[in-house]
ROBA-649826 format. One record per residue: residue number from 0; residue in one letter; x, y, z of N, C-alpha, C in turn. Coordinates in Angstrom, 3 decimals. Example, Ala and Ser with C-alpha at 12.3 -4.5 7.8 and 13.67 -1.06 7.14 Angstrom:
% ROBA-649826
{0, "A", {13.190, -5.690, 7.800}, {12.300, -4.500, 7.800}, {13.200, -3.300, 7.800}}
{1, "S", {12.850, -2.250, 7.080}, {13.670, -1.060, 7.140}, {12.900, 0.030, 7.870}}
% end
This chain:
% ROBA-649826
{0, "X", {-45.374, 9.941, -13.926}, {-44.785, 8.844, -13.155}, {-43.606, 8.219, -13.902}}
{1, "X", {-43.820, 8.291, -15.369}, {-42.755, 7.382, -16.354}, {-41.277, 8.704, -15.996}}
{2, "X", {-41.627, 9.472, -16.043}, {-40.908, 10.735, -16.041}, {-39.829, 10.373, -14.963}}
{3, "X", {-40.834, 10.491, -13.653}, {-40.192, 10.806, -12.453}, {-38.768, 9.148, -12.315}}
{4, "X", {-39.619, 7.919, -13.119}, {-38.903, 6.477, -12.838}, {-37.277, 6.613, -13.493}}
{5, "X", {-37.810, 7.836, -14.422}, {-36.659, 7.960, -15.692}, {-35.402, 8.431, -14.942}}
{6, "X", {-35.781, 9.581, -14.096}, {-35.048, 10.563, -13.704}, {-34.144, 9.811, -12.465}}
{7, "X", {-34.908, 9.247, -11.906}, {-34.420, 8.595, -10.852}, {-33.469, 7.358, -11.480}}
{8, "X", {-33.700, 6.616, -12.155}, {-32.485, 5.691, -13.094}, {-31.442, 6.257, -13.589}}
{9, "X", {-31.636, 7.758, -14.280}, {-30.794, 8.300, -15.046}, {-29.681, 8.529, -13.376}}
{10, "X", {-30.214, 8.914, -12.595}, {-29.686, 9.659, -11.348}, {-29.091, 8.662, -10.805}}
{11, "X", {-29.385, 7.193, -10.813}, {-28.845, 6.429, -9.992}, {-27.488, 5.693, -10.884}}
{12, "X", {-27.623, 5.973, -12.187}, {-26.652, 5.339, -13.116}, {-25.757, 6.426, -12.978}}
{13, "X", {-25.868, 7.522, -13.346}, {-24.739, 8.512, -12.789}, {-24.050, 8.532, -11.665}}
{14, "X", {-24.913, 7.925, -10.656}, {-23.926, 7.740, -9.100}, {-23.212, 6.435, -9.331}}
{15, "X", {-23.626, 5.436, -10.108}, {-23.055, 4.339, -10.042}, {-21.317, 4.703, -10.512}}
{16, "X", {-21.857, 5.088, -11.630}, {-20.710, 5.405, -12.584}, {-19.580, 6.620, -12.003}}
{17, "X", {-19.907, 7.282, -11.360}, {-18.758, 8.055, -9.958}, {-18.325, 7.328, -8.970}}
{18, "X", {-19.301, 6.436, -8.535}, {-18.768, 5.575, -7.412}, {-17.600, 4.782, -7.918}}
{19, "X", {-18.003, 3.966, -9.148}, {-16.862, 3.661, -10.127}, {-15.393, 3.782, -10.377}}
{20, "X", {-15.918, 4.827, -10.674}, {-14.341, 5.805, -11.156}, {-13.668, 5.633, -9.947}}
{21, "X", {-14.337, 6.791, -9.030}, {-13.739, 6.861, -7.575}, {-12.931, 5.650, -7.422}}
{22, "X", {-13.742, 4.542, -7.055}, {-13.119, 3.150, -6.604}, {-11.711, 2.840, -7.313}}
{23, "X", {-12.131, 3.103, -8.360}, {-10.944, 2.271, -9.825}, {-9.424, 3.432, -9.384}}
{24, "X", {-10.229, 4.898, -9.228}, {-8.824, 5.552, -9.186}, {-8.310, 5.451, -7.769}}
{25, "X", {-9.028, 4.856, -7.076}, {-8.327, 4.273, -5.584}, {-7.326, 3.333, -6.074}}
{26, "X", {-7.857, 2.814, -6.620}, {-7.606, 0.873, -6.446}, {-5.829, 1.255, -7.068}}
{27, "X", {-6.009, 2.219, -8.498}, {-4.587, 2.345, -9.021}, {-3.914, 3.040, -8.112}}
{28, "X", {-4.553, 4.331, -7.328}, {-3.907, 4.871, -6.226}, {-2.609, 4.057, -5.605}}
{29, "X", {-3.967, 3.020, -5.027}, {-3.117, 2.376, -4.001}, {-1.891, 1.249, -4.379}}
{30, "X", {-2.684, 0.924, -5.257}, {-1.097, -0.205, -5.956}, {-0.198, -0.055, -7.605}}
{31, "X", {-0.879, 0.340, -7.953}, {-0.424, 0.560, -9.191}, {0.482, 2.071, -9.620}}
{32, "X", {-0.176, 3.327, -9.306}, {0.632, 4.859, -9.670}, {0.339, 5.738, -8.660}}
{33, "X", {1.041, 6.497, -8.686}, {0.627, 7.666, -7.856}, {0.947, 9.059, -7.827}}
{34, "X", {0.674, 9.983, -8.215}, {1.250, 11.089, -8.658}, {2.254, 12.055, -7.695}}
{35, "X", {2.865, 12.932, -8.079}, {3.920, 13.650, -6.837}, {4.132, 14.238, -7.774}}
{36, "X", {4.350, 15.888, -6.585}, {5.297, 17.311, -7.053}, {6.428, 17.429, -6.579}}
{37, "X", {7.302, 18.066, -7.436}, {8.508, 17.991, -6.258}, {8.926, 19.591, -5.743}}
{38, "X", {8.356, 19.803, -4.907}, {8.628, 20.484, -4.178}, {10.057, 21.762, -4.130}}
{39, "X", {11.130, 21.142, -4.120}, {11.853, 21.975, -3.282}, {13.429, 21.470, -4.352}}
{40, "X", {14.385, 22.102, -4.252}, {15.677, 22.024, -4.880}, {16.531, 20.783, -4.696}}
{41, "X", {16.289, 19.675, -4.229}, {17.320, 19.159, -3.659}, {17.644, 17.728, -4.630}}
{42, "X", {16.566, 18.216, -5.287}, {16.784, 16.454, -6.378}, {17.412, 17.308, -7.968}}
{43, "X", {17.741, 18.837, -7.881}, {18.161, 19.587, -9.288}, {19.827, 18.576, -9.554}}
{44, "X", {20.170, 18.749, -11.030}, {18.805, 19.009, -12.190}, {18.169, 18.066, -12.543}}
{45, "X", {18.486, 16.719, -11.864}, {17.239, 15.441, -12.467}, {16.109, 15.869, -12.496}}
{46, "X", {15.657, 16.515, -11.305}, {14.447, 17.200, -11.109}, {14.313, 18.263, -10.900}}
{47, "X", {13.136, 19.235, -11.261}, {13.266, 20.565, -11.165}, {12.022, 21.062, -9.847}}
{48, "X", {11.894, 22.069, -9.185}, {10.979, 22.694, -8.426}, {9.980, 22.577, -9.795}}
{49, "X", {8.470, 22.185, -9.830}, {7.563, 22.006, -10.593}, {7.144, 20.996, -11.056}}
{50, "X", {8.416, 20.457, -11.371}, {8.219, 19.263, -12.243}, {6.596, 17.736, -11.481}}
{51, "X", {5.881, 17.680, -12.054}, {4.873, 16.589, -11.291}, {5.473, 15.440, -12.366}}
{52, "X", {5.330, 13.897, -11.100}, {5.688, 12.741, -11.891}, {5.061, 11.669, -11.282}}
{53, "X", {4.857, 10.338, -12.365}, {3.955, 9.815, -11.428}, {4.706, 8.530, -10.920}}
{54, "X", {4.920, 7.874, -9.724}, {5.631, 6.867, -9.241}, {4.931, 5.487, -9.396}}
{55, "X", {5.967, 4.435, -9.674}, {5.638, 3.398, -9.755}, {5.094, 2.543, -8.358}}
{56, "X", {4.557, 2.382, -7.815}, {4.137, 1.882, -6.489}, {4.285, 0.074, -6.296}}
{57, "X", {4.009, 0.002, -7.712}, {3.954, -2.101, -7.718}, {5.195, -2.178, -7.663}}
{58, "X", {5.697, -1.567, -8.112}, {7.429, -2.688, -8.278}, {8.306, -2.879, -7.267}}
{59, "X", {7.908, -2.100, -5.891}, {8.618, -2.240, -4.753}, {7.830, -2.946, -3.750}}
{60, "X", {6.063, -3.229, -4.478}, {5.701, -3.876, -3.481}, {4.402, -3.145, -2.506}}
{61, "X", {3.450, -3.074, -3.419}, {2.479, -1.572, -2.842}, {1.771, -1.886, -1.099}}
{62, "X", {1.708, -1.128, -0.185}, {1.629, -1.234, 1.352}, {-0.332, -0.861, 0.930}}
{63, "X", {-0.679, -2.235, 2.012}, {-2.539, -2.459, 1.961}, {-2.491, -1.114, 2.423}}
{64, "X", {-3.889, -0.503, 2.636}, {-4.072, 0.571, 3.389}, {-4.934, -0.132, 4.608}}
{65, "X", {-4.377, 0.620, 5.840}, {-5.071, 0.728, 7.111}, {-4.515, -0.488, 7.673}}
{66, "X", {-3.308, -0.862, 6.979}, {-2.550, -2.112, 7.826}, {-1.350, -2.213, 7.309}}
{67, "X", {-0.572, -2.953, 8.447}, {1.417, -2.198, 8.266}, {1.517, -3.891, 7.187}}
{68, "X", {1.100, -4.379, 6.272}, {1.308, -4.890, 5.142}, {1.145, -4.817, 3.717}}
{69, "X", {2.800, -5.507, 3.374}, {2.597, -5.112, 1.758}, {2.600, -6.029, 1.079}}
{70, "X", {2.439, -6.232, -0.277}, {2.399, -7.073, -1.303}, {3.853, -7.534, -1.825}}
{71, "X", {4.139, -8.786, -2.393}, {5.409, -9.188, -2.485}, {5.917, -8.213, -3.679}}
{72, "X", {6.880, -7.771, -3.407}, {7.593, -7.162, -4.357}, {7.942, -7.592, -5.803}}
{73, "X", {8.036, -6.838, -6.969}, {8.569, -7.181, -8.551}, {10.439, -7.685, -8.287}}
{74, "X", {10.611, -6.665, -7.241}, {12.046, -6.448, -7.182}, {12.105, -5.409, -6.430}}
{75, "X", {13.570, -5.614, -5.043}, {13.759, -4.764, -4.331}, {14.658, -3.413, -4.728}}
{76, "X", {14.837, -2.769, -4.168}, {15.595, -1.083, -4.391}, {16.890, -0.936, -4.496}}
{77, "X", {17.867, -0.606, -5.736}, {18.412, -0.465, -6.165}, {19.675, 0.632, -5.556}}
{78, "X", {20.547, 0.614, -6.243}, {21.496, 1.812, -6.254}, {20.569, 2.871, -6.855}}
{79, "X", {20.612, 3.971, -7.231}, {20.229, 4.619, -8.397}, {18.983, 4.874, -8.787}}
{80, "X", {18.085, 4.072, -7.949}, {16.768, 4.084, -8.284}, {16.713, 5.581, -7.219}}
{81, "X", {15.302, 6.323, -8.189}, {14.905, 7.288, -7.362}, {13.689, 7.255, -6.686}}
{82, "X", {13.584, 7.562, -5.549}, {12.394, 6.752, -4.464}, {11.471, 7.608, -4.078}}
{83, "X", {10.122, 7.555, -3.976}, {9.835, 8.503, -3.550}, {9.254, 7.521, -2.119}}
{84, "X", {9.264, 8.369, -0.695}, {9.461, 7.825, 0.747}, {8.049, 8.589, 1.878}}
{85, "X", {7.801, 8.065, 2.526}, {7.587, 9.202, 3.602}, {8.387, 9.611, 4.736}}
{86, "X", {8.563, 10.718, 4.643}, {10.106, 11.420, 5.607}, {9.596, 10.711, 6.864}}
{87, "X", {10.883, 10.168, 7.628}, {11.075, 8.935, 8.650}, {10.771, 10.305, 9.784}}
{88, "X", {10.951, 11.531, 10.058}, {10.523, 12.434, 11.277}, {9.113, 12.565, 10.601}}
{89, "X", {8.397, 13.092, 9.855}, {7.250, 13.026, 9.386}, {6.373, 12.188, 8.623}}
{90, "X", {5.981, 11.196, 8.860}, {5.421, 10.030, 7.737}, {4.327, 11.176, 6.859}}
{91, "X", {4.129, 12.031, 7.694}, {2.572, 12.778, 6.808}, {3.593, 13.118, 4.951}}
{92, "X", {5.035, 13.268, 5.109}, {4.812, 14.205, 4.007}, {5.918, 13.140, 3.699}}
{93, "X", {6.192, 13.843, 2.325}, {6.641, 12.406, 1.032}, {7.980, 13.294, 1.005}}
{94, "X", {8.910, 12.765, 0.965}, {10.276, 13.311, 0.101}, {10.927, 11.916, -1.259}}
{95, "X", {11.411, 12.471, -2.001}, {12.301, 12.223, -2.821}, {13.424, 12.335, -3.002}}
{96, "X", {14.608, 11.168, -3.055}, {15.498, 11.177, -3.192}, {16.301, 9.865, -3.884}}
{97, "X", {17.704, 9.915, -4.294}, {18.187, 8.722, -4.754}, {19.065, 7.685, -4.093}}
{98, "X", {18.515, 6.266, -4.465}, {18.899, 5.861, -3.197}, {20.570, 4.954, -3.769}}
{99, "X", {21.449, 5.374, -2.504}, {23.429, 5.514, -2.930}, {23.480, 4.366, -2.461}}
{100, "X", {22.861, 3.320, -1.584}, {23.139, 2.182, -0.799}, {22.353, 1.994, -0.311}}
{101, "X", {22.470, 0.208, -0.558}, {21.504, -0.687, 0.128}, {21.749, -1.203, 1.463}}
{102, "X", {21.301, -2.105, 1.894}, {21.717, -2.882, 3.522}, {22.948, -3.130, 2.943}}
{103, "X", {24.110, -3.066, 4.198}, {24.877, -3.986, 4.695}, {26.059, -3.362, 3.577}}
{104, "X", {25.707, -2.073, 2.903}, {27.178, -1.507, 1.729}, {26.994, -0.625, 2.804}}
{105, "X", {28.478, 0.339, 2.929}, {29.030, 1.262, 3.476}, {29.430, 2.156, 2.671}}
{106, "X", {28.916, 3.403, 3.312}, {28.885, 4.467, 2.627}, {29.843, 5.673, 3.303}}
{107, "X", {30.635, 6.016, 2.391}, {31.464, 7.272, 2.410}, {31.365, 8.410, 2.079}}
{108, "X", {31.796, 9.879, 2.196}, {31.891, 11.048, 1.497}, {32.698, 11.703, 1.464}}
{109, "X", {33.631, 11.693, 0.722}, {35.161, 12.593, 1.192}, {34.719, 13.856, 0.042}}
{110, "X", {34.547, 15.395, 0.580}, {34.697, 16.191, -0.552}, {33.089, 16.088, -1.188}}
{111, "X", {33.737, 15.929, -2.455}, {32.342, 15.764, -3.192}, {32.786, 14.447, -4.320}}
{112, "X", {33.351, 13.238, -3.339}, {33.032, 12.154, -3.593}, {32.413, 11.329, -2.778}}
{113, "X", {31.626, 10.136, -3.726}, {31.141, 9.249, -3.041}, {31.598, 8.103, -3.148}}
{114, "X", {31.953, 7.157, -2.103}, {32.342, 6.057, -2.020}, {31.068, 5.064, -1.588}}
{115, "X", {31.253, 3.689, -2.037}, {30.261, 2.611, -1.724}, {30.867, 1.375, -1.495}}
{116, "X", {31.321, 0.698, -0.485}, {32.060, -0.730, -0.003}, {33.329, -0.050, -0.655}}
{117, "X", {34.145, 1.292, -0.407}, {35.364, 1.744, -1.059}, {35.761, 2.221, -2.314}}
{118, "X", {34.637, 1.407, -3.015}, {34.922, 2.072, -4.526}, {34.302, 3.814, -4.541}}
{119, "X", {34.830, 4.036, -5.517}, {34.712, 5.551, -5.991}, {33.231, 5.494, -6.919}}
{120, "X", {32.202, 6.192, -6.898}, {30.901, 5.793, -7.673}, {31.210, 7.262, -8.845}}
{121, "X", {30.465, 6.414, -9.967}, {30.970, 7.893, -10.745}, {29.042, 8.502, -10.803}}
{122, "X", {28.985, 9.799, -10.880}, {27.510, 10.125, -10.469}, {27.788, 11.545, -10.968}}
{123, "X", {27.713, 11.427, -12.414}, {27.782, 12.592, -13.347}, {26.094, 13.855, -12.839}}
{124, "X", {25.474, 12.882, -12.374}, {24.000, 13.471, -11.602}, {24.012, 14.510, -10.911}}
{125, "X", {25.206, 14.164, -10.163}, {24.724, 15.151, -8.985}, {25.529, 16.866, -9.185}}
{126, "X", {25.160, 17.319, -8.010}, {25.368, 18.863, -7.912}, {26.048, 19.701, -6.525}}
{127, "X", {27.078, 20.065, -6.744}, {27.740, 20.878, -5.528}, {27.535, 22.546, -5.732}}
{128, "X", {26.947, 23.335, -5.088}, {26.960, 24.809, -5.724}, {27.936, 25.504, -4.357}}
{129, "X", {28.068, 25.049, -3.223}, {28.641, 25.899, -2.385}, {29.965, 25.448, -2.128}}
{130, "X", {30.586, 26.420, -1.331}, {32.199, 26.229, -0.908}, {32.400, 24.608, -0.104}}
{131, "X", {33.215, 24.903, 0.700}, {33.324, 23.592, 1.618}, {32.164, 23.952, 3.148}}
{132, "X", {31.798, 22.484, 3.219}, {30.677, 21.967, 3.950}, {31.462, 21.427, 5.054}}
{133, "X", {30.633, 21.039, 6.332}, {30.761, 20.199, 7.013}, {29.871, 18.572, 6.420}}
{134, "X", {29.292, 18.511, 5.904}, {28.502, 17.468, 5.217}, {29.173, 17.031, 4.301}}
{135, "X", {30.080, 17.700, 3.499}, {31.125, 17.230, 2.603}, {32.093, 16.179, 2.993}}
{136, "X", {31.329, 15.755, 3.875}, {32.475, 14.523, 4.694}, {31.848, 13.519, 5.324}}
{137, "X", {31.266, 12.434, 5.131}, {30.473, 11.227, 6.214}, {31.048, 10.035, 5.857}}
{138, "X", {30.732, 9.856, 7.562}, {31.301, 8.338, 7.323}, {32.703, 7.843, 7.478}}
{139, "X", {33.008, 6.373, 7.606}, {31.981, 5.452, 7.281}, {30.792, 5.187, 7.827}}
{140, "X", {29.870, 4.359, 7.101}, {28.517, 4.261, 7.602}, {27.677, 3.467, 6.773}}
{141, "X", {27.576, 1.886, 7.636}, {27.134, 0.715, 7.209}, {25.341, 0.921, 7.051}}
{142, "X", {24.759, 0.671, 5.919}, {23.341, 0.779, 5.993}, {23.094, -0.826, 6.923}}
{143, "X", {21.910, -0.235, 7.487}, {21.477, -1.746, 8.555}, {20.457, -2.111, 7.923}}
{144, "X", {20.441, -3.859, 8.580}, {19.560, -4.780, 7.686}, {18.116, -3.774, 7.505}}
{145, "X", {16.859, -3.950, 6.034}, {15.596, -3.404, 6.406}, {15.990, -2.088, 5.606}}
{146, "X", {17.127, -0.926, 5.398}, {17.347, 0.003, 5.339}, {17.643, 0.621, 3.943}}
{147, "X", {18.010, 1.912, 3.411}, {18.323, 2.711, 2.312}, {19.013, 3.550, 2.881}}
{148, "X", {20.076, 4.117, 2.241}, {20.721, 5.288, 2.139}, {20.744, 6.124, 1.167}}
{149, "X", {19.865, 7.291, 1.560}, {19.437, 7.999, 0.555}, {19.518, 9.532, 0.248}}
{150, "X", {20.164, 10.060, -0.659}, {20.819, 11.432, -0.885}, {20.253, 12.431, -2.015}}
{151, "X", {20.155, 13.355, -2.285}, {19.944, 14.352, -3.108}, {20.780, 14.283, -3.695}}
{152, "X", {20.776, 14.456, -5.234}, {21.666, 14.802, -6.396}, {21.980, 16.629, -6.497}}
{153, "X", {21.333, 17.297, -5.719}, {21.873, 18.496, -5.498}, {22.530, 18.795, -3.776}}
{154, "X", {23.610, 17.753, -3.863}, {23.904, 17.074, -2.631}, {24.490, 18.522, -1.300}}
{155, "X", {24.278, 19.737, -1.868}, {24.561, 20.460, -1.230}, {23.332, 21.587, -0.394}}
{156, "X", {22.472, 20.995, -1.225}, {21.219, 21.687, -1.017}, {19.800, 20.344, -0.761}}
{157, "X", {20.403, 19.374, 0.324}, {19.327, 18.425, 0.449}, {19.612, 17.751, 1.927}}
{158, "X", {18.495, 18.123, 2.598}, {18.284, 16.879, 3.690}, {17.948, 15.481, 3.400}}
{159, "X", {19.337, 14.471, 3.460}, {19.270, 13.375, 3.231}, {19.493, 12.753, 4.319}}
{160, "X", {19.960, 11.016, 4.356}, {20.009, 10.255, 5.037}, {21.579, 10.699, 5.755}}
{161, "X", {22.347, 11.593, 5.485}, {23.347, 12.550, 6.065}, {22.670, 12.805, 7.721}}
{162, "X", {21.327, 13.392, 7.313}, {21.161, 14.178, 8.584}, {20.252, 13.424, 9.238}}
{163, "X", {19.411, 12.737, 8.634}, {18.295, 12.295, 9.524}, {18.048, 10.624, 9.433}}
{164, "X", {19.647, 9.958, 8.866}, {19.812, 8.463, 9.060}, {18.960, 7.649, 7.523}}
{165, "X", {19.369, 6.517, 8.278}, {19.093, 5.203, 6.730}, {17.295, 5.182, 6.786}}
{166, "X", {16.745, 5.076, 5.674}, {15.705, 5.094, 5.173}, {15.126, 3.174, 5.453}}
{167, "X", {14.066, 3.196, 6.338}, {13.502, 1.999, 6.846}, {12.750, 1.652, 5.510}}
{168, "X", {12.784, 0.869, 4.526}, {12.261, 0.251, 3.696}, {10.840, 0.227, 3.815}}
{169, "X", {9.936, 0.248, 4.727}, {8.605, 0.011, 5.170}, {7.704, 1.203, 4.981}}
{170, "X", {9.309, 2.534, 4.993}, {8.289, 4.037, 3.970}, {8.167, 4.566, 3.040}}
{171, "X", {8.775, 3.325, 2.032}, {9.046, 3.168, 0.397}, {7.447, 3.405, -0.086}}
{172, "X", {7.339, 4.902, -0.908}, {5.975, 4.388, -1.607}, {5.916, 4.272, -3.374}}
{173, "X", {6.784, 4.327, -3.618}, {7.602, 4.050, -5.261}, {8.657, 4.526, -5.899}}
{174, "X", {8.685, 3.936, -6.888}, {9.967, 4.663, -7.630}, {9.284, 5.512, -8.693}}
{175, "X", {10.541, 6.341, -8.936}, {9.647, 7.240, -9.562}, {9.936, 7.224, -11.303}}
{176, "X", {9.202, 7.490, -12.263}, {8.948, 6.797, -13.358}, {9.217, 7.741, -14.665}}
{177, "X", {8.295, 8.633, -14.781}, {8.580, 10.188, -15.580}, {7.420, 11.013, -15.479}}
{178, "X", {8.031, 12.196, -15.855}, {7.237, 13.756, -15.644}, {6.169, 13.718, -16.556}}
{179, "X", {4.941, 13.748, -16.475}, {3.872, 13.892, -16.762}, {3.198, 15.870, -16.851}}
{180, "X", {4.494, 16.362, -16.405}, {3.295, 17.879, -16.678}, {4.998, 18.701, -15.616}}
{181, "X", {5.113, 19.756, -15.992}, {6.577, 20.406, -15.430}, {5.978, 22.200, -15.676}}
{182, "X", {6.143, 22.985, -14.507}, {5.718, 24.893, -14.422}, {6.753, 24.615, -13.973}}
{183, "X", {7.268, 25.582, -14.607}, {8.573, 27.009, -14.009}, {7.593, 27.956, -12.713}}
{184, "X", {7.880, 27.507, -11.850}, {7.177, 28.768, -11.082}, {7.716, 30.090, -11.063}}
{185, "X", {8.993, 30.509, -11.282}, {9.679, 31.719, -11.567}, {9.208, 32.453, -12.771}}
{186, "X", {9.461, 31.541, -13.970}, {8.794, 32.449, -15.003}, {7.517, 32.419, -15.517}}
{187, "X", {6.755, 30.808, -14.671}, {5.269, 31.418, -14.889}, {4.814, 30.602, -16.285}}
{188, "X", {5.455, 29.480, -16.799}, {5.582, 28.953, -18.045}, {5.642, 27.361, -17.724}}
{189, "X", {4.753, 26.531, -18.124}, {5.111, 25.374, -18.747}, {6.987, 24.693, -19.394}}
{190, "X", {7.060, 23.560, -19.012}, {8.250, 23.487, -19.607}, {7.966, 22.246, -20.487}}
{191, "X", {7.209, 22.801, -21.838}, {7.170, 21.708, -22.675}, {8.380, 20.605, -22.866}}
{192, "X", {9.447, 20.695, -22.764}, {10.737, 19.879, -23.044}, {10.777, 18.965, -22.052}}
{193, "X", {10.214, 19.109, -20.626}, {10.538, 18.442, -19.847}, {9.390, 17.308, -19.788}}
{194, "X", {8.107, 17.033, -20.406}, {7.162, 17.047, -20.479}, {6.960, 15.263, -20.628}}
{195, "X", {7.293, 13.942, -20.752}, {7.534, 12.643, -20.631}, {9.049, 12.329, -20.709}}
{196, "X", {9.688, 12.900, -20.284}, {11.201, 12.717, -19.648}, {10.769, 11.675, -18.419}}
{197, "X", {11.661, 10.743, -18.987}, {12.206, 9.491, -18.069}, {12.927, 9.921, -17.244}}
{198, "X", {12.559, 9.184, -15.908}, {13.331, 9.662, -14.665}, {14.585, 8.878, -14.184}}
{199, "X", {15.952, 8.784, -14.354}, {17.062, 7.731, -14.006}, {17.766, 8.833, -13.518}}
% end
């Protein structure tokens, strides 16, 4: 009987202690970090296909779950900051990108420059690999109140706010912070170097 009381305590302290965790890694889930892969070419070379990083979620203001409210923000979204969003045609899936303008600046593209309220932005970041584009050219184009304008640093190889408009602030789910773990999927290798690289 002492046996069976044992087993059953030992059993119920072990569930406690999962239920636990579980909860706690919600709780940071939801407001505090959140992890992301990046997928696809369009943020190279800030970011690489592999690279996983984990986003800051508090500082823009983390969204309750199961209701369209969020928590007051540290501070709102930047030039330059890199965001990670849920794509405005798909909320299911997350993209990343950097955001070129806030509400109410106007945004240009002549070539493979960028303009912001007219000035020339200097953005040693980014990346052109192909000839001349039709995308090599937008604008003007005022971000509206609520909004982001938001682009790939491999600006030739990215569906941005070019094609599918200004980024509604309300599908902000952080900024993103640094690489925590980076595979080469081509060669099949770890990229130790890339490995707590800060993300700007």
């Amino acid at each position: 009987m002492a046996k069976t009381k044992r087993k059953k305590s030992l059993v119920r302290e072990y569930t406690e202690i999962i239920v636990l965790a579980v909860a706690l890694a919600l709780f940071v889930r939801t407001f505090f970090i959140q992890a992301f892969r990046i997928p696809s070419e369009s943020m190279e070379d800030t970011l690489l296909v592999g690279d996983f990083l984990f986003a800051n979620k508090l500082l823009y203001g983390p969204k309750l779950p199961f209701v369209d409210v969020r928590l007051p923000a540290i501070r709102q979204p930047r030039v330059g900051d890199i965001i990670i969003f849920r794509y405005p045609n798909d909320p299911k899936v997350d993209y990343i990108k950097r955001c070129v303008a806030t509400e109410g600046q106007t945004v240009e593209l002549i070539d493979d420059q960028l303009y912001v309220d007219g000035v020339l932005q200097k953005e040693p970041f980014t990346k052109y690999v192909f000839g001349h584009r039709p995308d090599r050219h937008f604008g003007p184009f005022t971000v509206p109140p609520g909004h982001l304008f938001m682009m790939g640093d491999n600006r030739d190889n990215s569906a941005d706010s070019r094609a599918w408009g200004p980024l509604d602030k309300k599908l902000i789910a952080g900024k993103a912070m640094f690489i925590y773990f980076s595979w080469n999927p081509r060669a099949h290798t770890i990229r130790f170097s890339r490995i707590g690289d800060l993300i700007k």
